[in-house]
Backbone bond lengths (Angstrom), bond angles and torsions (degrees), N, CA, C in turn:
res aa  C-N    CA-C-N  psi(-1)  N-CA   C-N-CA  omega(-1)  CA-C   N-CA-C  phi
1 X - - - 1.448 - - 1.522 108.54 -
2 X 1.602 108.09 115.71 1.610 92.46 177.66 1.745 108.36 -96.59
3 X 1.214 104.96 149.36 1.433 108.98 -178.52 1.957 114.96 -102.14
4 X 0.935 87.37 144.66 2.024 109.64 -167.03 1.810 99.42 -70.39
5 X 1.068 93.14 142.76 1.731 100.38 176.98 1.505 108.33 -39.31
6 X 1.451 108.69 -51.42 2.237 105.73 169.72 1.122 137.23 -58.01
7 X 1.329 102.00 -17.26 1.493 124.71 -175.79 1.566 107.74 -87.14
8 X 1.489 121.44 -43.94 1.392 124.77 161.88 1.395 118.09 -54.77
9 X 1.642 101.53 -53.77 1.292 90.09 175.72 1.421 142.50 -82.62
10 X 1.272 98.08 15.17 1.884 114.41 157.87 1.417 108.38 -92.02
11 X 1.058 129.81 -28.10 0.967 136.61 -172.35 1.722 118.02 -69.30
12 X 1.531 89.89 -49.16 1.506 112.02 -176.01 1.366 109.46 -61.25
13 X 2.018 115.13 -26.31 1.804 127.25 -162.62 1.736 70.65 -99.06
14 X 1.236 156.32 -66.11 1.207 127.48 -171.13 1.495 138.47 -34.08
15 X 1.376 96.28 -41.56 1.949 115.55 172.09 1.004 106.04 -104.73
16 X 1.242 140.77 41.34 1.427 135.83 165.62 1.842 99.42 -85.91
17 X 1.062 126.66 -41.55 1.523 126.45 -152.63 1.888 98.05 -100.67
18 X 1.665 116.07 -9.33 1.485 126.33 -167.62 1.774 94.20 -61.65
19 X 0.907 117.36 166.34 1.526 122.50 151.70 1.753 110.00 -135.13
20 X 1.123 109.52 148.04 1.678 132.24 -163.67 1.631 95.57 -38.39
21 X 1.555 110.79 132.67 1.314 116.85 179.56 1.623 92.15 -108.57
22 X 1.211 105.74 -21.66 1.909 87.46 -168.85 1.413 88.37 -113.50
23 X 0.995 124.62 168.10 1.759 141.94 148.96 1.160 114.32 -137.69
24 X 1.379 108.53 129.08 1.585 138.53 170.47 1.357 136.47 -101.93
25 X 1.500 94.73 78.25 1.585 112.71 -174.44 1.731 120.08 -62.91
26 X 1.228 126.36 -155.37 1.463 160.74 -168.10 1.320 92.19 -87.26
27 X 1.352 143.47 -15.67 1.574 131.15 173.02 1.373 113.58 -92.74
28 X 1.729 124.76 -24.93 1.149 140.32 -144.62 1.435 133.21 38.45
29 X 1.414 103.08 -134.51 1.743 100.46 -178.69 2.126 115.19 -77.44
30 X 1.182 99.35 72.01 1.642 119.00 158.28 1.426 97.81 -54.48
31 X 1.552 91.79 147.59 1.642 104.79 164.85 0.858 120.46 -63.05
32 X 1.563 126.48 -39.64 1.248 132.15 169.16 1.493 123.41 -52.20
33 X 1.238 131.29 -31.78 1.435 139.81 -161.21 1.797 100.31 -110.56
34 X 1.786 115.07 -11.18 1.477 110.60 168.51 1.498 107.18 -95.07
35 X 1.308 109.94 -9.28 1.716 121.18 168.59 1.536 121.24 -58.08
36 X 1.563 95.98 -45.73 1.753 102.42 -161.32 1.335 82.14 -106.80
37 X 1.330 136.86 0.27 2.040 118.84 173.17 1.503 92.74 -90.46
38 X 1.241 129.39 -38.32 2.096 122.12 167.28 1.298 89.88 -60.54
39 X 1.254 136.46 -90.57 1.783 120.10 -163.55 0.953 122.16 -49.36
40 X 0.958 131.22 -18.03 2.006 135.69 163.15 1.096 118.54 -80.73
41 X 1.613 138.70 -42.55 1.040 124.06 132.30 1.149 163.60 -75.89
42 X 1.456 109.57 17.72 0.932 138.75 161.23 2.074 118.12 -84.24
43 X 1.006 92.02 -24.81 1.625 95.41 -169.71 1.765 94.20 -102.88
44 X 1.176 118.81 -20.19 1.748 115.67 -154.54 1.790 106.70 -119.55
45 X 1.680 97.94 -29.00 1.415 103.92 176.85 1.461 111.71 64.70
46 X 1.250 124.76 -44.97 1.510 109.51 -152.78 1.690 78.19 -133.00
47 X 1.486 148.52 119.62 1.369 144.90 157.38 1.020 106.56 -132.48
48 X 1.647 119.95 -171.98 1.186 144.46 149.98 1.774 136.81 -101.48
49 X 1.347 115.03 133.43 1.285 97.75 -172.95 1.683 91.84 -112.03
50 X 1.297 122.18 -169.19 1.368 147.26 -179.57 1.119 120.27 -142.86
51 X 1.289 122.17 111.25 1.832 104.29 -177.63 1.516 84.97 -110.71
52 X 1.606 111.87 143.33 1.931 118.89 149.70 0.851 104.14 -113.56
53 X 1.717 122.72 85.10 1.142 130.62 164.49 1.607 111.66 -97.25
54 X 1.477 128.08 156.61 1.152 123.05 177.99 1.745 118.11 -61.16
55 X 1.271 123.54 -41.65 1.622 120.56 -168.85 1.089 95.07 -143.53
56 X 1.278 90.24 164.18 1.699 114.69 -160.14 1.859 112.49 -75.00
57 X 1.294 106.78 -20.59 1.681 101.34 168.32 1.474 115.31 -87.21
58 X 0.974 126.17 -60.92 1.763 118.25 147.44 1.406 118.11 -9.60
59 X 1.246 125.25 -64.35 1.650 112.00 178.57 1.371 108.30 -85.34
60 X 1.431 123.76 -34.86 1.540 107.62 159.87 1.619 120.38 -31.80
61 X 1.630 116.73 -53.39 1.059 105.63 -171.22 1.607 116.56 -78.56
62 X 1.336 105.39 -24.15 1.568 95.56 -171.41 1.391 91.83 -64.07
63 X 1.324 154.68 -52.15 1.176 139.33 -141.05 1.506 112.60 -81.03
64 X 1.388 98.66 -32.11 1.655 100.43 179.41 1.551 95.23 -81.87
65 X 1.369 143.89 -11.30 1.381 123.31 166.57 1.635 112.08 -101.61
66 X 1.428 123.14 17.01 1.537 125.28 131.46 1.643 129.36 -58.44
67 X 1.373 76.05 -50.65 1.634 105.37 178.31 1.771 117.43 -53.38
68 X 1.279 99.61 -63.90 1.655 105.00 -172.09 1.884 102.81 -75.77
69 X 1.639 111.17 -23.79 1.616 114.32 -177.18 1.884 102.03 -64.43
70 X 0.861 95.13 -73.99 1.791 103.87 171.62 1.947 145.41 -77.88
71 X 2.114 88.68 0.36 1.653 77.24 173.14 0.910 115.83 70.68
72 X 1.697 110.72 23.67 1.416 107.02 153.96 1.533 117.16 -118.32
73 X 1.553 91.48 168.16 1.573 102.22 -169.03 1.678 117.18 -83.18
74 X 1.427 118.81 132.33 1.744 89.17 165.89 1.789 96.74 -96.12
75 X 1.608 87.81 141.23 1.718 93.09 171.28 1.670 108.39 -108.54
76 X 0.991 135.14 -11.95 1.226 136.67 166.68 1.824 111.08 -165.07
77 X 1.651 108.57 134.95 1.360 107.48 144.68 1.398 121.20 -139.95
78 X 1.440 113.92 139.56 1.258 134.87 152.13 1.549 148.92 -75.91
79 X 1.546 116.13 79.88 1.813 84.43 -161.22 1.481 111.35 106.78
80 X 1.390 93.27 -130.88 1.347 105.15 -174.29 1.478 101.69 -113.89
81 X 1.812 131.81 -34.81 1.325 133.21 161.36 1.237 145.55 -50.11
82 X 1.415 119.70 93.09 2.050 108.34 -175.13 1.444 84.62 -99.08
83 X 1.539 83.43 -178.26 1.750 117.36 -150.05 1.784 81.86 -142.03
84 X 1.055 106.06 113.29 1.322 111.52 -174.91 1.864 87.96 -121.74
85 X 1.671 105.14 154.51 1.492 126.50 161.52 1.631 109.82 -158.65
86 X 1.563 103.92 140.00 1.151 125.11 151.83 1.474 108.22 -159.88
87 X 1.693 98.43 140.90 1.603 128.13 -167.83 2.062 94.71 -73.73
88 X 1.067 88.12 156.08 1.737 104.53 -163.17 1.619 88.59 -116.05
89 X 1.177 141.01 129.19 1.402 132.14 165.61 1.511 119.28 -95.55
90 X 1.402 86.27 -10.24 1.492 100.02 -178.25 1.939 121.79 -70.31
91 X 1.574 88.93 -30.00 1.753 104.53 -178.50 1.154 112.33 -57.45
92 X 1.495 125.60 150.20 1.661 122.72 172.96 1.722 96.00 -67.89
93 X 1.344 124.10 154.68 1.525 146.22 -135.82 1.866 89.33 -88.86
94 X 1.361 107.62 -43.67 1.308 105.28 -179.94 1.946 115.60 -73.20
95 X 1.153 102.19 -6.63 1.750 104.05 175.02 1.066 117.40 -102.08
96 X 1.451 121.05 -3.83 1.248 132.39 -175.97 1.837 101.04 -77.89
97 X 1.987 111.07 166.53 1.316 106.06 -178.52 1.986 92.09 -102.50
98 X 1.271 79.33 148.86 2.142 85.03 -176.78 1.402 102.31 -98.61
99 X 1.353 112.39 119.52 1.239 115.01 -165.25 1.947 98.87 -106.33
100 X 1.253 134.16 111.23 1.010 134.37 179.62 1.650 114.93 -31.01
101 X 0.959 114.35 162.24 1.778 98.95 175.10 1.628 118.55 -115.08
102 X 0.983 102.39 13.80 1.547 111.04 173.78 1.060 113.50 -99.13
């Protein structure tokens, strides 16, 4: 699902106040740490990750291979912080995030 410039940017005023649910250290993508980014995004839909990676193509890529592994979106990064979303269909309708449709 690609999302519309309004749609990010609701998205982006949703995770503005989040602080990093995942962190991405010096081991990188462990099984363990691609375990709890599906259960974290899976339960939260819309978070933040953190990579401390040394250079800037290195965390470029880890994030876009979060991204393309699970179907999720990046809606903003800063730095070292993305703003990752993808909708869960699985959640009851009222836990879900309502993403305007324009």
């Amino acid at each position: 699902m690609s999302l519309s410039e309004h749609q990010k940017k609701y998205l982006r005023g949703r995770g503005h106040n989040l602080k990093p649910l995942i962190m991405i250290g010096s081991d990188g993508l462990s099984k363990s740490l691609l375990a709890e980014f599906k259960s974290t995004l899976d339960h939260h839909e819309l978070l933040k990750i953190k990579v401390r990676i040394g250079d800037r193509e290195s965390r470029n890529t880890m994030i876009e291979t979060l991204c393309d592994d699970f179907g999720a979106q990046m809606i903003q990064q800063i730095g070292n912080i993305a703003l990752l979303y993808r909708a869960n269909p699985q959640k009851k309708p009222e836990k879900r995030i309502r993403i305007p449709s324009h």
